[in-house]
C-alpha positions as CSV (number, residue, x, y, z in Angstrom):
1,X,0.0,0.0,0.0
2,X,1.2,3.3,-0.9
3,X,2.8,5.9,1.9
4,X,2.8,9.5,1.6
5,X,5.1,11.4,3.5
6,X,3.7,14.6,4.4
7,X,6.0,17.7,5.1
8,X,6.9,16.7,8.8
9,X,7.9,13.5,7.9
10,X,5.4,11.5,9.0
11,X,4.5,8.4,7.1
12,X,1.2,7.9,6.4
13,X,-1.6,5.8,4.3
14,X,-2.5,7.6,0.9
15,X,-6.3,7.1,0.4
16,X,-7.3,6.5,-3.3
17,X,-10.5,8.7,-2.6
18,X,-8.7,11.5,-1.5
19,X,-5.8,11.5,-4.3
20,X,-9.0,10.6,-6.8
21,X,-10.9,13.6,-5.5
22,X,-8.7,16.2,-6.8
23,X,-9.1,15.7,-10.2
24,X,-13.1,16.1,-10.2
25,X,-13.2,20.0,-10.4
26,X,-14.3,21.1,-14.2
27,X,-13.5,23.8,-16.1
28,X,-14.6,25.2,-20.0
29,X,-13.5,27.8,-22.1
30,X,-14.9,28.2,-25.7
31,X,-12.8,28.5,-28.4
32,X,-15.3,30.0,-30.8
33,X,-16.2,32.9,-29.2
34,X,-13.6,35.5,-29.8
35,X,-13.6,34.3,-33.3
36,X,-16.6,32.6,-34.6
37,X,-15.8,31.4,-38.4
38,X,-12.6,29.6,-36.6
39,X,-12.9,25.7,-37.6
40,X,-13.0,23.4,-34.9
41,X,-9.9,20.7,-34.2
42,X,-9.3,17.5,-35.8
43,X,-8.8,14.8,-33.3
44,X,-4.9,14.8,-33.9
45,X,-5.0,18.6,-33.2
46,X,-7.1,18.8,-29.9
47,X,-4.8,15.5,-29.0
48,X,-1.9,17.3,-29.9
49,X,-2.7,21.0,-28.3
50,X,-5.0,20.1,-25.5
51,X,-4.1,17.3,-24.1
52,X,-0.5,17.7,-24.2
53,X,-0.7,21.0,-23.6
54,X,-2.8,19.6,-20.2
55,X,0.1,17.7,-19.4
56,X,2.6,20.2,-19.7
57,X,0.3,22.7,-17.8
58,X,-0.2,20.6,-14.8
59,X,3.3,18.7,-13.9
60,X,2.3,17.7,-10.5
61,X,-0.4,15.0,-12.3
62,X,0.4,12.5,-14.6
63,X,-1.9,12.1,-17.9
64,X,-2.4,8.7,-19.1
65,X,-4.6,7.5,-22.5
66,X,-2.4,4.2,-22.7
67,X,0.7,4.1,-25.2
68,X,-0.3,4.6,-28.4
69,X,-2.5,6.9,-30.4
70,X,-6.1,7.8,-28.9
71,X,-8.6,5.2,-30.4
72,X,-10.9,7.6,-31.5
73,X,-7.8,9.4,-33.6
74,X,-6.9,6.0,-35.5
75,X,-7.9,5.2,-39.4
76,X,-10.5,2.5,-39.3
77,X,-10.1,-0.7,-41.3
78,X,-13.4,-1.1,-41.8
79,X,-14.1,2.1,-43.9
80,X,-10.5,1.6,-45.7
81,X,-8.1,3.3,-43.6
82,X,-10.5,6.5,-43.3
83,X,-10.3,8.2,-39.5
84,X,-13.9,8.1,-38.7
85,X,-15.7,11.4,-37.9
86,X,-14.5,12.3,-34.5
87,X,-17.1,13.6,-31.8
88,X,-15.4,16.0,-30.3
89,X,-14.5,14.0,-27.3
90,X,-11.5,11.7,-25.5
91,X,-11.0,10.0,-22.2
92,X,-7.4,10.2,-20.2
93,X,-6.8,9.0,-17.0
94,X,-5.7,11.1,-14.6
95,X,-4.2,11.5,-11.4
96,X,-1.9,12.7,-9.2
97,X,1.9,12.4,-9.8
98,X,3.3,9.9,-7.5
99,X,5.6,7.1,-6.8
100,X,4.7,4.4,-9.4
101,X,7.6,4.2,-12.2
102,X,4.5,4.0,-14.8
103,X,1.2,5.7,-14.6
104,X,-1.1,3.4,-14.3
105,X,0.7,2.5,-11.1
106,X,-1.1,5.2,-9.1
107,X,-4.9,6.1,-8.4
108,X,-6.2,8.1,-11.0
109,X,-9.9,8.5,-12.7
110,X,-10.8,8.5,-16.4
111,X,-11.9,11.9,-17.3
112,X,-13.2,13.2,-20.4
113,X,-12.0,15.9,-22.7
114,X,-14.6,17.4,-24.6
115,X,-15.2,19.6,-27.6
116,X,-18.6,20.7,-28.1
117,X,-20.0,22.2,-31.6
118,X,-20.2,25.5,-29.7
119,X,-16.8,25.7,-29.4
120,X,-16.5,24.9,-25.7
121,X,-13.6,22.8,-25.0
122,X,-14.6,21.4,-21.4
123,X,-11.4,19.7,-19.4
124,X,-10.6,18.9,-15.4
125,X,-9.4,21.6,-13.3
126,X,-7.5,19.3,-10.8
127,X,-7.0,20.5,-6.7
128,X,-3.3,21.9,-5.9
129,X,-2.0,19.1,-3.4
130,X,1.5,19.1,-1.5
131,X,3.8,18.5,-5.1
132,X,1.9,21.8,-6.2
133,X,2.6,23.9,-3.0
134,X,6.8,22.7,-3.6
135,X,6.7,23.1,-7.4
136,X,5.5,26.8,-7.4
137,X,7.4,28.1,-4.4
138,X,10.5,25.9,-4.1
139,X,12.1,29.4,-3.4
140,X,9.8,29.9,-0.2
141,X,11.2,27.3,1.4
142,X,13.9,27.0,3.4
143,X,16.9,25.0,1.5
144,X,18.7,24.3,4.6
145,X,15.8,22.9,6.5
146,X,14.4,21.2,3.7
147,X,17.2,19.1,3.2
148,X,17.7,18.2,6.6
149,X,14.0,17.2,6.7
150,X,14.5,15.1,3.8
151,X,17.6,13.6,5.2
152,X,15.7,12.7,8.5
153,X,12.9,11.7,6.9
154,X,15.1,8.9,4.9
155,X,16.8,7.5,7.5
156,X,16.8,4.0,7.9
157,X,15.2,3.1,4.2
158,X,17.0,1.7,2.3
159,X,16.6,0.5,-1.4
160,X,15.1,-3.0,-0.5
161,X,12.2,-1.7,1.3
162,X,11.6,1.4,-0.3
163,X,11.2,3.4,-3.3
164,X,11.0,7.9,-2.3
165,X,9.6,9.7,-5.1
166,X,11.1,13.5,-4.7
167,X,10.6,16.8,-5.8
168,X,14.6,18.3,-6.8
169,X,14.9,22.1,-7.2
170,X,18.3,23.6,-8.8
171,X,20.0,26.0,-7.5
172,X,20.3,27.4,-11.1
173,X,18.8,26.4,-13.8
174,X,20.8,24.1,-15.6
175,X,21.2,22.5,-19.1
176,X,20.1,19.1,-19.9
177,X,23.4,17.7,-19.7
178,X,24.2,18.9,-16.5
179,X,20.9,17.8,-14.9
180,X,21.5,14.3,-16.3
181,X,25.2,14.1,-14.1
182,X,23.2,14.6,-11.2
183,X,20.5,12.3,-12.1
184,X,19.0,10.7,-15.9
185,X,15.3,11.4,-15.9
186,X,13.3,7.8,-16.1
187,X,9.7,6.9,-16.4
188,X,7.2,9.0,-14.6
189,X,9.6,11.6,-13.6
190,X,9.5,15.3,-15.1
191,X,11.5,17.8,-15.9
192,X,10.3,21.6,-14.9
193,X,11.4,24.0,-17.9
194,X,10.3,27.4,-16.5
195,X,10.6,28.6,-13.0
196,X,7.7,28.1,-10.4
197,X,7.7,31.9,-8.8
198,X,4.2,31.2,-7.5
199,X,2.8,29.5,-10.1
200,X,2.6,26.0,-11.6
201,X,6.0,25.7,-13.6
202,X,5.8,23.8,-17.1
203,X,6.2,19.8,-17.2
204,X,7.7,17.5,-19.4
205,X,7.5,13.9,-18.6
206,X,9.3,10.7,-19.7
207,X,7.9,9.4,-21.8
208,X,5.4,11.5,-23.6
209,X,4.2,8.2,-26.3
210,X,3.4,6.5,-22.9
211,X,1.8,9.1,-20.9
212,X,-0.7,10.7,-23.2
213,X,-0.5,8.7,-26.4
214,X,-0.9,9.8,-29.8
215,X,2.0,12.8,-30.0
216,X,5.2,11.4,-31.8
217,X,7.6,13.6,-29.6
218,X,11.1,12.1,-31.7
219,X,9.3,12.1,-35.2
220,X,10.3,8.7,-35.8
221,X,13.5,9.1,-34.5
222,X,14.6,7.3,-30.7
223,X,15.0,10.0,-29.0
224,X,17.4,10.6,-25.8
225,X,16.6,14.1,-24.9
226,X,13.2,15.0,-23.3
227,X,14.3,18.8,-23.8
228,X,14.4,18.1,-27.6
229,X,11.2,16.4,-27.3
230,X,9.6,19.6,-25.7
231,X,10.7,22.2,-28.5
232,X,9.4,19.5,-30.9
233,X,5.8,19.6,-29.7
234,X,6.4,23.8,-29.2
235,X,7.2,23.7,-33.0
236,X,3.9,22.5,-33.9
237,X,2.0,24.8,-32.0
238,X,0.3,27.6,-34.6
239,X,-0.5,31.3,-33.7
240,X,-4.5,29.6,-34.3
241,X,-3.8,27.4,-31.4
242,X,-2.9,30.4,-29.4
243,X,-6.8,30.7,-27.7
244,X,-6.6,26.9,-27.1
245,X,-3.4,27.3,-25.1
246,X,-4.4,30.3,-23.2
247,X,-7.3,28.5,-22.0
248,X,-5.4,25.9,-20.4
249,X,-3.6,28.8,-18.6
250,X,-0.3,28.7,-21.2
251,X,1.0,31.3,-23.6
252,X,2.4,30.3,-26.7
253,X,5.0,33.3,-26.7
254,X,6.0,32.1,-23.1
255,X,6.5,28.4,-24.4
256,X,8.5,28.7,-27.6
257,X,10.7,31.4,-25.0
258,X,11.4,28.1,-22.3
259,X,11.8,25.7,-25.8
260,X,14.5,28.1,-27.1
261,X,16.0,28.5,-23.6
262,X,15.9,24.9,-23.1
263,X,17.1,25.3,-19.3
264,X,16.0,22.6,-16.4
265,X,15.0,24.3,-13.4
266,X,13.8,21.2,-11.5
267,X,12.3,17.5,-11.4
268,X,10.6,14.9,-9.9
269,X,12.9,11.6,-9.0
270,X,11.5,7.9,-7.9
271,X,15.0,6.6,-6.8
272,X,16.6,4.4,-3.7
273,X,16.2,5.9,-0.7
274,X,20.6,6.3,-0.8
275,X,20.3,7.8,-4.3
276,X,17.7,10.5,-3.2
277,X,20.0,11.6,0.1
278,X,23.2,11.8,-2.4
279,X,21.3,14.7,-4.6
280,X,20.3,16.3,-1.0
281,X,24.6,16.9,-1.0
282,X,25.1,17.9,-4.6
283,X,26.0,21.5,-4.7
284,X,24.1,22.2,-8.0
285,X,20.8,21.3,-6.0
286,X,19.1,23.8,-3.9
287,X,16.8,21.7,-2.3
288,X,15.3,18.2,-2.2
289,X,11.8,17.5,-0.9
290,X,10.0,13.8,-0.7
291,X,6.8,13.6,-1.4
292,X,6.0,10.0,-0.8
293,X,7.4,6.5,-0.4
294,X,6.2,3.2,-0.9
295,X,7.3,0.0,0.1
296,X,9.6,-2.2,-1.8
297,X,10.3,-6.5,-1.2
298,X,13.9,-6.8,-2.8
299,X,15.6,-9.5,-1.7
């Protein structure tokens, strides 16, 4: 059973109903409105601008609709290789980000994303839990303490018994290469490519073909660097998908800015409890912050 660890250290159950809760809030914008002759999206489109563009919006959740291209997106054999007419809408599962190396490890809910003919794009709004208070205000917190607390916290585990998922906030903000000498980013974890300064930073997870489907982030190619993949997905954006984006609380000026920069300024690690406390000592890491542990049988 999973354990969170809250912000004194305390172990404690994680109940699903609780974690599952936070993703129930709804929220709409409508597309249309500003401009009503504007077409609505394809299903490759909306795929491609909403619900990655969910993703990266909301880093402290992890978006799921399985590993490959949404169903509903996908030529049909039937009616010779034609995409049938798409309805506007497409499930994801959702929940919060924690310590499962894949996805569908951890509690989450399917949740639809809709498109009506009005133009209303209708999506989750999920609940800020304790990864959201650390990832927009890593700077409120007190470095020292926090990495004492974390050392504390871990004392005793040991990679056996347990597997920490943590929140890691730089010092600076670093390049990929750098980040990946004090730790290679794996499944489930994310890289933060803009700064939190009160508000949710953006996300970019390994692996994006396994978290949301349908969005070739290498185009075809095997790709090694998650930063790449980002400014791949930002180069696809149009100045028409601008309302879309603004919407989901992102601005498209803002994101090709962090693509071109291509600087790390944090990310989420599910590690040994010893690998966790060794980037609580690196001196390019400002802080390190658990935010929950589960139990391991490793013999």
């Amino acid at each position: 059973m999973k354990q969170l660890v809250d912000r004194w250290g305390t172990a404690r159950t994680s109940m699903a109903a609780l974690t599952i809760a936070a993703v129930l809030g709804g929220a709409a914008f409508n597309l249309l409105e500003d401009e009503p002759g504007r077409e609505m999206m394809d299903c490759a489109r909306f795929s491609r601008v909403v619900l990655v563009g969910f993703a990266v919006a909301h880093p402290d959740y992890s978006v799921e609709s399985g590993n490959s291209f949404p169903h509903e997106c996908l030529p049909d054999p039937e009616l010779d290789d034609e995409i049938p007419s798409f309805d506007g809408s497409l499930e994801v599962s959702i929940g919060p980000r924690m310590a499962g190396t894949l996805p569908r490890e951890q509690p989450s809910l399917s949740i639809e994303f809709r498109q009506d003919p009005s133009g209303e794009i209708r999506f989750p709004e999920p609940d800020p839990w304790y990864l959201t208070e650390i990832m927009t205000s890593p700077e409120s917190r007190d470095a020292k303490s926090e990495n004492l607390l974390t050392l504390d916290t871990l004392k005793g585990m040991d990679w056996r018994r347990h597997r920490v998922h943590a929140f890691v906030a730089l010092k600076n903000p670093l390049n990929e290469e750098e980040v990946n000498e004090i730790h290679a980013i794996g499944l489930n974890e994310m890289l933060l490519l803009s700064p939190g300064g009160g508000e949710k930073p953006f996300g970019w997870p390994y692996s994006f073909p396994g978290v949301i489907g349908g969005f070739d982030v290498s185009g075809g190619q095997a790709s090694t660097s998650r930063v790449n993949e980002f400014r791949r997905w930002v180069s696809l954006l149009k100045a028409e998908d601008g309302p879309a984006l603004k919407g989901l609380g992102l601005d498209l000026m803002e994101l090709q800015d962090r693509a071109e920069e291509g600087l790390v300024h944090g990310f989420t690690v599910i590690n040994t409890p010893e690998a966790v406390k060794r980037m609580a000592k690196n001196p390019k890491v400002r802080s390190v912050s658990v935010i929950d542990v589960i139990p391991e049988n490793r013999q």
